[in-house]
N, C-alpha and C positions, 0 to 999 in steps of 0.2 A: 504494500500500500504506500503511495507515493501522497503527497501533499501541495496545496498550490502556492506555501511559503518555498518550498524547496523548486518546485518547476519556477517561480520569480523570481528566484533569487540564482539562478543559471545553472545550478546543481547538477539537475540532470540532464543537460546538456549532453546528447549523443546515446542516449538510453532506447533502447529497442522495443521496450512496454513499457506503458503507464497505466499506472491504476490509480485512478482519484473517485474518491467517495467523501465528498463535503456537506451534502445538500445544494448541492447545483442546481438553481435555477434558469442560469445562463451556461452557455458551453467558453469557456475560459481561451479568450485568443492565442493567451500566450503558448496554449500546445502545438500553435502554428510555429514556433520557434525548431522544435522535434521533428522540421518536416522531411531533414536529408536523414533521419535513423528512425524513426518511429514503424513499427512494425504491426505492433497489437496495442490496443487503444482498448482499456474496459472504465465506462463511464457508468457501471451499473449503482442502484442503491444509490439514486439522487435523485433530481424533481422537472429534470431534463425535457423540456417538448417541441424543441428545434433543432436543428444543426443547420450552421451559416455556410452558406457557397463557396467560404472560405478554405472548407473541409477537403476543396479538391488540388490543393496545397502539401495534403500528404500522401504525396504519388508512391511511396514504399509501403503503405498500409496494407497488412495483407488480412487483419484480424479485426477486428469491433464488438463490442458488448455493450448493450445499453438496457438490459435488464431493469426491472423492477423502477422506470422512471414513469412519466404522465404523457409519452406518445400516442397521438392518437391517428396518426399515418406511418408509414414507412418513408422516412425521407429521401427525396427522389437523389438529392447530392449524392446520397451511395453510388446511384447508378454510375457517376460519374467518374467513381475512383479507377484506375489503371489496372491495380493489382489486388483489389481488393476482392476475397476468397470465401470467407468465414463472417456472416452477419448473427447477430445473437438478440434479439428484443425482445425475449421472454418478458411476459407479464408487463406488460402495458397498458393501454387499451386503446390499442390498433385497429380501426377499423378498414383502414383501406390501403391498399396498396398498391402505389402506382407503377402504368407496365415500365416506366422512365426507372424505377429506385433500383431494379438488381443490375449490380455488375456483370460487364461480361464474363469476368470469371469466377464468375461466383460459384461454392465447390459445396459450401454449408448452411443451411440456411435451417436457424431456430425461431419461428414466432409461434412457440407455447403460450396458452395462457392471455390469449389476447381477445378479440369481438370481431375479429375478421369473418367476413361470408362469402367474400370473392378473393379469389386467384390473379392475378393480370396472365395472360398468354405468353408473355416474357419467361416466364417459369419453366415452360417448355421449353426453350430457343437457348439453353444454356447449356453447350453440350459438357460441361465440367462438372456438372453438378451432380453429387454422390448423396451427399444427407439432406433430408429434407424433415423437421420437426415441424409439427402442425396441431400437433393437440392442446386441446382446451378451445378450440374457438366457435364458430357458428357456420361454418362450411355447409353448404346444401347441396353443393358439386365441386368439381376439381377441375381443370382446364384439362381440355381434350390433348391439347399441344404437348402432355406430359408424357404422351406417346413415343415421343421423340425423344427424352432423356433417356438413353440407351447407356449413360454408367451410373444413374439411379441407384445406390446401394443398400439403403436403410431409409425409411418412411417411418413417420408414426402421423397418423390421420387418428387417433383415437377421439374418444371426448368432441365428437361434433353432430352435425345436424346431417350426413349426408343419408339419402333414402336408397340408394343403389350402391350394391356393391364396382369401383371403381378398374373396369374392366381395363383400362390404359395403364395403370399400375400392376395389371397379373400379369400380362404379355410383358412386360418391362427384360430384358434377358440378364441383368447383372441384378436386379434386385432378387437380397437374399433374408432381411431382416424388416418383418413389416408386423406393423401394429394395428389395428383398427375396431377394437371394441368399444362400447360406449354410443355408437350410430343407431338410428332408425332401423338401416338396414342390418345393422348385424346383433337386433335385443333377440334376446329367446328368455324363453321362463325359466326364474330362478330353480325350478326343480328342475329343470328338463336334464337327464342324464350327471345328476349331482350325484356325486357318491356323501352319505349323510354322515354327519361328525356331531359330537352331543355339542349340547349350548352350556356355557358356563357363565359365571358369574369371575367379571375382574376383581371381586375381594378375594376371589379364590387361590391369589398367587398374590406374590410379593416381585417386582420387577430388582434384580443386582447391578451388575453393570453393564454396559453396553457392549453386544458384540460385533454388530455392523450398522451401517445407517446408507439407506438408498433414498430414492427420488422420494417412491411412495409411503416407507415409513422408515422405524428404528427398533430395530431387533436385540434383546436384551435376554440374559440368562436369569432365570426367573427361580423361584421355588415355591412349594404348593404352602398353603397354610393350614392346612389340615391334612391330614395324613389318604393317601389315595392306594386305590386296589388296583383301578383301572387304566393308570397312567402311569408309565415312567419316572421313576425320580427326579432324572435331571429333563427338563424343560429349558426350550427356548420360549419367548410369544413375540410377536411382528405386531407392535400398535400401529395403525396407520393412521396417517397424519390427516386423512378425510375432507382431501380436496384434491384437484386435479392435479396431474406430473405429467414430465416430459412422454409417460407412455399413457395416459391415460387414466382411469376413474379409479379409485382404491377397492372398490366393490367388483370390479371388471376382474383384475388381481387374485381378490377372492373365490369368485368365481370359479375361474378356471384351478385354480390351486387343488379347490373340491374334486373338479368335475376328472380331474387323471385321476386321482386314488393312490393308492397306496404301489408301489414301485420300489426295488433295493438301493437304485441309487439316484433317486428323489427325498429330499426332504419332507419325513411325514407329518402329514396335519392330525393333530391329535383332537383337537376341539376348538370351539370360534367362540366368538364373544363381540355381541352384539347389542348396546346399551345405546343412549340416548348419544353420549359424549363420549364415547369407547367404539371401536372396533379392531378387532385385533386376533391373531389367530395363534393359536399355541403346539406349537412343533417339539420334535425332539431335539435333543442338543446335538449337536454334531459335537466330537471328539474333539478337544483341542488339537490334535497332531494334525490334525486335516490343515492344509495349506492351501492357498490361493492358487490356481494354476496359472493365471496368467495377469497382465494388468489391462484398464482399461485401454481403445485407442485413445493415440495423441492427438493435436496438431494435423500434424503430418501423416499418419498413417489413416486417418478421418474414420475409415469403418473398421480396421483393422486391428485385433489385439495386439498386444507389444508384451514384452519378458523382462525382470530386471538383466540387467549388465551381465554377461557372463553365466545366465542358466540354462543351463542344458538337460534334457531326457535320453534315458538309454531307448535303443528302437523298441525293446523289449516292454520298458514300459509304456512306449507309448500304442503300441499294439494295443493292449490290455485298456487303456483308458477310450479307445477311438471304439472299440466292441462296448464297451461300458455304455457312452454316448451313442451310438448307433440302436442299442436295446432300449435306452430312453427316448430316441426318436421312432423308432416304435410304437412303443405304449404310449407317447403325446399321441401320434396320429390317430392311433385305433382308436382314440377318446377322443378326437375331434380337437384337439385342442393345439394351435399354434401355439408355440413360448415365445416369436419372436425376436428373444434375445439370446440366441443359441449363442456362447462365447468362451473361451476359455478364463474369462476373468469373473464367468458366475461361474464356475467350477469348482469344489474342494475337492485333495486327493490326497491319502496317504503317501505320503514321500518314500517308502519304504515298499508299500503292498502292490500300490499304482491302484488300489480300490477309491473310486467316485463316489460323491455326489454333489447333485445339481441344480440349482436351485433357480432367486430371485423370478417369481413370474409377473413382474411388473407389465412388462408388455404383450403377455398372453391375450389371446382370444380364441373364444370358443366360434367354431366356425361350421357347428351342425346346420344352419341355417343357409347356405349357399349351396347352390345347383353342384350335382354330380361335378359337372366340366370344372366349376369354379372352385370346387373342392382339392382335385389333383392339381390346378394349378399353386395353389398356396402349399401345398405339399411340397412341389415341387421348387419353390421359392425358399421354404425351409429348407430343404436339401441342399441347394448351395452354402446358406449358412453349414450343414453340416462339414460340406468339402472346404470350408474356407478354416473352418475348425481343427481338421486334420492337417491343411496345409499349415495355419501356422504351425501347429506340434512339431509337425516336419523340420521348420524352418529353426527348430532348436535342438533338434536331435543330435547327439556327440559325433562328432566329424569321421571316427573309426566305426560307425555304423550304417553311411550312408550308403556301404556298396552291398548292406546285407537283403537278403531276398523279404524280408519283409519293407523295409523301406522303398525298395522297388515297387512292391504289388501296390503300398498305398500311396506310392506318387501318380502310378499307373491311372490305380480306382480313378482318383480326383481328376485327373485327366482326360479321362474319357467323357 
């Protein structure tokens, strides 16, 4: 976090990010000073509802963030920037966006959480563009033009108004990770194909410390307060936060988390809890030994998971974890249920056994309600997520294992 006594007073002079959160009302000129270095620009968590013409002065921007301000357009000056890649305007209230505001190379584009209903056709005409965030807003259709985004690789349309499932989006041939519960088109009854979990009461646990925290909630190691027969000692529960995220409705989530069932290497749902000011669902604990398998993407890798520095898999384990997730892709499908976010960074795995499990279904949807055709196409969308799964694995496996016959067959498989 940068400050605007420090950017006036010449400080940071030649700094490749800025990140200022004052209470901005105006957009401060002097970042115009930053224009031969400034790279990524995050203006989020201020009071922001213009950018000056001035903005096309920083011809090296390749990044933007203006989250959580009082926009109520997409300002067209973007369109104008050079190099400009990655736009972020989460939670504003955007209602319109003009076909002038996207870059031409525009590669990311997040307006979560905003009162948008229309698309401009520009949306389509961008052929760089790989992520596209779009939940929370009031969408009733999508621009035909999106036909044309042929390196389309992650959608989230959840959380809006559209009444037809968006046929220009299933043909898409690089999209692998797509989101879209929460629509018209894609409600079904809360029973339909649920597997049932008892209701509990949130006095019934005590919440410890925290063991992860995603978009939708924050998952805590928990203990019961009266002694139980039918439950496992050690407990997790996932309170959700009961508003909209980058993938959609927290109920959406629930949903689907029900509707697979019970799997060996899925996180099982033990029981839900659902109160006025509570919803939240209560799992088993995963073993501490269990490890992260991978990390979010960056930047730069935009759909792509990433490793720390230096981690490597023998091929042997990673055989064993790709069978693991292949069996989970399975039992999602045979239950109708997209996850969406097939990645190796919702992954745990014993370091030692190479035993899985699988988690976060933030961007799940159940997708019983789409025609036969439109069914295998979304299958078929999750499947590349699969292959992109195994290739990253691939892409970390020990260097004296790459000529052995299994690294062959599964560079093969994904190849084909």
């Amino acid at each position: 976090m940068h400050t605007l006594s420090q950017l006036r007073s010449g400080e940071l002079n030649g700094v490749k990010r800025l990140t200022l959160s004052e209470n901005l009302f105006c957009f401060p000129l002097e970042i115009l000073t930053l224009a031969n270095s400034l790279e990524i620009l995050d203006l989020s968590n201020n009071n922001l509802s213009e950018l000056p013409d001035e903005l096309t002065q920083l011809t090296k921007l390749k990044i933007i963030f203006a989250s959580q301000n009082n926009f109520d357009h997409l300002p067209e000056v973007l369109g104008k920037l050079p190099n400009l890649e990655m736009i972020g305007f989460k939670s504003n209230k955007i209602k319109t966006v003009a076909e002038e505001s996207l870059p031409k190379k525009l590669r990311w584009l997040i307006l979560t959480d905003n009162q948008i209903e229309l698309l401009p056709n520009s949306l389509g005409e961008r052929p760089r563009l790989q992520k596209l965030a779009l939940a929370g807003n009031q969408l009733t259709d999508l621009p035909q033009t999106l036909a044309n985004a042929h390196n389309l690789e992650l959608v989230r349309i959840s959380a809006n108004k559209l009444t037809e499932c968006p046929e220009q989006l299933l043909n898409l041939p690089k999209l692998a990770w797509f989101a879209f519960a929460g629509n018209p088109f894609s409600a079904i009854k809360e029973t339909h194909n649920t597997k049932s979990v008892p209701s509990l009461s949130s006095a019934s646990y005590t919440l410890e410390n925290v063991l992860g925290q995603g978009a939708s909630g924050v998952i805590s190691k928990a203990h019961w307060n009266t002694p139980q027969t039918q439950f496992p000692d050690e407990i997790a529960v996932k309170v959700f936060k009961g508003e909209v995220t980058s993938d959609g409705y927290p109920q959406d989530e629930l949903q689907a988390c029900l509707q697979v069932g019970i799997h060996p290497n899925l996180v099982q749902s033990l029981a839900l809890v659902k109160e006025a000011n509570t919803l939240a669902l209560i799992m088993n604990l995963i073993p501490s030994h269990y490890k992260n398998l991978g990390l979010p993407p960056c930047f730069n890798s935009c759909t792509r998971d990433t490793f720390p520095e230096n981690f490597s898999l023998s091929i042997t384990l990673i055989d064993k974890i790709v069978k693991q997730m292949e069996h989970v892709f399975t039992h999602l499908h045979q239950n109708q249920v997209c996850h969406g976010d097939l990645y190796a960074h919702n992954t745990l795995y014993d370091t030692e056994t190479g035993d899985m499990i699988f988690g976060d279904f933030g961007a799940a949807t159940s997708y019983q309600m789409l025609t036969p055709a439109q069914q295998q196409k979304v299958q078929a969308i999750e499947h590349r997520a699969l292959n992109h799964f195994i290739d990253d694995l691939l892409s970390v496996c020990v260097e004296e294992d790459k000529e052995n016959e299994l690294f062959i067959t599964l560079r093969q498989r994904i190849a084909s």
